[in-house]
N, C-alpha and C positions, 0 to 999 in steps of 0.2 A: 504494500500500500504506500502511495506516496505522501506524502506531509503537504496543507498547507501554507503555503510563503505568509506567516502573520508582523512583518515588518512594520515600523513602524512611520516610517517616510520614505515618499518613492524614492529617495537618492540613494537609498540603503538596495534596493533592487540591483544597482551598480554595480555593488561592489564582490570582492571578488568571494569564493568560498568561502578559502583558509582565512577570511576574516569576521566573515557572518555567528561564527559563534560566539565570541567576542562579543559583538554589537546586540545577540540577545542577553547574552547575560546582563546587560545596562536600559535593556529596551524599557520603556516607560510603564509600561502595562504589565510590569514585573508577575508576567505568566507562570505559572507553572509549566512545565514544556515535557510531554509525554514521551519517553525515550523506548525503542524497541530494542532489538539487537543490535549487537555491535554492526555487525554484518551490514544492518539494515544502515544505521546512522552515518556511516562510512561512504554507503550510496548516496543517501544524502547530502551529505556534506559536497559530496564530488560535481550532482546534478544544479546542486541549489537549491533544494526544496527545506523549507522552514518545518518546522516540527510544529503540531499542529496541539492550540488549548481549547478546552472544554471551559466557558464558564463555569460558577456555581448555581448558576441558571438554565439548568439544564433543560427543565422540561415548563419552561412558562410558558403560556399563553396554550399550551397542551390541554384541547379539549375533546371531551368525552363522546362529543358527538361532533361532526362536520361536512358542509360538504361536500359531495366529490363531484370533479369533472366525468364529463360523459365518456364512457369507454374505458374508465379507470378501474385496475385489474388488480387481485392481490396476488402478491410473488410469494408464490411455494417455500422458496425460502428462506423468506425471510419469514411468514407466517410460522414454517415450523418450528423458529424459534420464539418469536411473542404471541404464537397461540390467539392471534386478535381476531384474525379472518377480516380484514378489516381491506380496502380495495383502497392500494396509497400509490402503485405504482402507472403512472401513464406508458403507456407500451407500443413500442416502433417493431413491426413486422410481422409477419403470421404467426396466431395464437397456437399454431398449430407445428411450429419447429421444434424441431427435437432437444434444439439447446437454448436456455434461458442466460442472459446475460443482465444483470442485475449493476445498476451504475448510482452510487451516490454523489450527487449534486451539488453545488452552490455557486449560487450566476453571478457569483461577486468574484471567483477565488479563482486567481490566477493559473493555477496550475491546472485547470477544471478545461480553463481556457486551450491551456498548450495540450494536453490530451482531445478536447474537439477537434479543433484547429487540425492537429496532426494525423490522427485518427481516426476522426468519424467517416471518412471517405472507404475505410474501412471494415468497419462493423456495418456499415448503410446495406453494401453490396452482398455480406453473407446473410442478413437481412431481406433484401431485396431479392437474394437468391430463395428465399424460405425454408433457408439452414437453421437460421438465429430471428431471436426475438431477445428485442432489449426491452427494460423494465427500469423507468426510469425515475427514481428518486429523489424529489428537490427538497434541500434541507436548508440551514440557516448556520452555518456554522459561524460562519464571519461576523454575522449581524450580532450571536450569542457573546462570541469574543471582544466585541467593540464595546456592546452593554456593558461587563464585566470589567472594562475600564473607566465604565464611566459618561460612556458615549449612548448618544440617542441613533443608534443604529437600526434601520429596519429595510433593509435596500434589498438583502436576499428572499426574506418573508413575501415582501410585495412584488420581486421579481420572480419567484417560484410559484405564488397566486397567481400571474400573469402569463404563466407557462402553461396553466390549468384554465385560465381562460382561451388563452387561443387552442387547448386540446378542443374544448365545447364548438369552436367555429369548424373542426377538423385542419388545422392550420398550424398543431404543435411541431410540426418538425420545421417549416418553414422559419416561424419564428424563433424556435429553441435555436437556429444558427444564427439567428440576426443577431437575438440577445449574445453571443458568443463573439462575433463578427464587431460587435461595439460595444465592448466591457469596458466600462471606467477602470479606472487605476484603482485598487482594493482597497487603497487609503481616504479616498474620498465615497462618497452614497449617493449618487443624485436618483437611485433608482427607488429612492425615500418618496421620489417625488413623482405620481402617479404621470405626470406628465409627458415625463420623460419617456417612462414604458409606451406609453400612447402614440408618443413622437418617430418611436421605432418601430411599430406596426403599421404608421404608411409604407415600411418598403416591403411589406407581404400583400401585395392583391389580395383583396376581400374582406380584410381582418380590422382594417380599423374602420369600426360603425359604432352605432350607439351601443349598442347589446354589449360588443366586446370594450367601450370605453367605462361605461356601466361596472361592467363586473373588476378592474382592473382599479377604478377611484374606489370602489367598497371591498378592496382585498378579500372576496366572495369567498377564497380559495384560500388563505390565509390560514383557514382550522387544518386541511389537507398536509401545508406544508411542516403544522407544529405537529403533527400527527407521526411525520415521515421523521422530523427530528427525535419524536419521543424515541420511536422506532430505533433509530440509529444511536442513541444510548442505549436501550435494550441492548443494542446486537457488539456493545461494547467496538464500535468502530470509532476511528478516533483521527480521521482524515479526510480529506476530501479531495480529489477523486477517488473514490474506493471504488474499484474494480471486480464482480463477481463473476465467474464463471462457471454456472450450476453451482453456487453455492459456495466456490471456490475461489479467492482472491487474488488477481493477480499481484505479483509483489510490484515493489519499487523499479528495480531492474526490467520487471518485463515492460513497465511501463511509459520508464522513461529511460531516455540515452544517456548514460554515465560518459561519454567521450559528446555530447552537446557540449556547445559555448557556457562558461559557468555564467551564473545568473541569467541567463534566457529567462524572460518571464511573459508574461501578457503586456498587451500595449506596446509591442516595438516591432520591429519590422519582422522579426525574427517569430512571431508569432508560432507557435506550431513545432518549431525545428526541436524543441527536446522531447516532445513523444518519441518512443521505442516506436516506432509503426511495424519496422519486422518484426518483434518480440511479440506484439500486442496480435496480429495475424496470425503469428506462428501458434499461438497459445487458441486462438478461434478455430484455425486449420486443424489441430489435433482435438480439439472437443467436436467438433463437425465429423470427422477422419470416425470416430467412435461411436459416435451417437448415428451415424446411417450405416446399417447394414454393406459391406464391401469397400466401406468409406465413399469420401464424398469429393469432389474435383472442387479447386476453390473457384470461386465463382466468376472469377476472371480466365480469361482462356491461354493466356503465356503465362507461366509460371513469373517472368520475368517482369509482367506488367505491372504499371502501377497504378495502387487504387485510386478512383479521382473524389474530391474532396467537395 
C-alpha cells in the first residue's frame, strides 16, 4: 500500500527524499505517522510517498443511515469483513467479471492522483474487456487529517459526494477523470466550495444541470462517503490509494516506480510518471491468467502495447 504525501507546504513537495523525513518530524501538524515495514518504509522513502495519519476523528459525521447513488454495489470484500451489507462501492465494469478490484479513494491526495493518471488506462481496458470490475471507494482521508490540525477541511467529503452524484447522471467515470485531471494542490481545498465541483462538470456533456448542481451544493452523498471512511477504519487500512485485488492489496512496489523522479507528485507536469503501470498490469494479468479457465489474453493484442489513458 502506498502512503499518502500529508506535507505541509507545497514547497516541501520539492524536495528531495533523503530529506523528507526530517521535514516531518518538524511538520506542524505534529502527526503521529503510521510506520509498516522496514521493507515497506524504504520504498517509500525512495518513491516519495508520505506516511499516511489517521485523525482522532475517525469516524464523525459516520451515519447510520445514508444515501446511496444509483447503481451503488456492496464489495464482497470488504463486507466480509464489517458484516454491514451495506452498498458503498460505485462500480466500473461488468458485474459479472470474475475478478473484483477494490480501490480506496481521496480526490484530494496526490498520490490517488499519480496512480489514475498513470494507471487507469489500465485497469479501464481489462474492465472494458469484462475480465475486471472495479469497486470504487471514496473516502476522506485528507479532509480527516487537516481537521485534526485544526483546519476546516471538507474538500474530499464534498468531492466524493460529487462522484456519487454524477454516478446518479450515469457520468461517474467521465467525471471521476476530470476531478483527477484538475486536483488542486493537497494543501489548499477549494473543492470546500460547491462551486468549484460544479465548475468542473461543464467539461462532461450532460452532467452539469440543475439535478446534478442540486445534489452536489446539498452534499446529498456526503453520509455514503463517511460511511466508506467508517468502512476503511474497520478494515484497519491506513492509506490512500489502497489497492485490492480480490481482497488482496497491492503493495507499495507494485504500485508505484521506486526508480521515478523523487518527489513526482500531482500538479506538475510529471503527473502520472510514478505509477508502477507494468507492476500494476502485471498483478491484473495474473489475477485474470487464474480466475478464466485456460487463462485469459490481456486485453490488448501486442503484448508490447500500451494501455491508452
Amino acid at each position: 500500500m502506498t502512503k499518502p504525501d500529508q506535507r505541509t507546504r507545497s514547497d516541501a513537495r520539492q524536495r528531495a527524499a533523503a530529506a523528507r523525513a526530517a521535514e516531518l518530524a518538524r511538520a506542524r501538524r505534529k502527526r503521529q505517522w503510521l510506520t509498516g515495514a522496514m521493507a515497506l518504509v524504504v520504498i517509500a522513502a525512495v518513491v516519495g510517498i508520505g506516511l499516511a495519519a489517521k485523525s482522532s476523528n475517525q469516524s464523525s459525521n459516520t451515519a447510520a443511515t445514508f444515501a446511496v447513488p444509483k447503481g451503488a454495489v456492496a464489495d464482497p470484500y470488504v463486507d466480509a469483513k464489517t458484516h454491514t451489507g451495506k452498498a458503498t462501492a460505485i462500480e466500473y465494469g461488468s458485474p459479472d467479471a470474475k475478478v473484483t478490484v477494490s480501490v480506496f479513494e481521496d480526490v484530494r491526495c496526490p498520490y490517488c492522483d499519480i496512480f489514475e493518471l498513470g494507471a487507469r488506462g489500465v485497469y479501464k481496458q481489462y474492465a472494458d474487456a469484462g475480465e475486471v470490475r472495479v469497486l470504487f471507494h471514496v473516502v476522506k482521508l485528507i479532509d480527516e487529517n487537516d481537521q485534526g490540525a485544526g483546519e476546516n477541511a471538507s474538500g474530499s467529503r464534498a468531492g466524493g459526494s460529487a462522484l456519487a452524484c454524477a454516478q446518479n447522471a450515469g457520468l461517474f467515470d467521465a467525471y471521476h477523470d476530470v476531478l483527477y485531471d484538475d486536483q488542486p494542490v493537497e494543501t489548499t481545498d477549494p473543492w470546500s466550495d460547491p462551486s468549484a465541483l460544479i465548475t468542473l462538470a461543464k467539461k462532461v456533456p450532460g452532467l452539469d444541470t440543475p439535478t446534478f448542481e442540486s445534489c452536489v451544493k446539498n452534499t446529498t452523498y456526503g453520509g455514503f462517503v463517511d460511511q466508506n471512511w467508517s468502512d476503511f477504519n474497520a478494515l484497519h487500512i491506513d492509506a490512500t490509494p489502497t489497492v485490492q485485488i480480490d481482497g488482496t492489496a497491492l503493495t507499495t512496489a507494485q504500485l508505484f516506480s521506486a526508480a521515478s523522479k523523487s518527489g513526482v507528485t500531482a500538479n506538475t507536469a510529471e503527473d502520472g510518471q510514478g505509477a508502477n503501470v507494468a507492476g500494476i498490469q502485471s498483478a491484473l494479468q495474473a489475477a485474470v491468467g487464474k480466475a478464466y479457465p485456460g487463462g485469459a489474453p490481456a486485453p490488448w493484442t501486442a503484448a508490447s502495447a500500451q494501455p491508452s489513458s
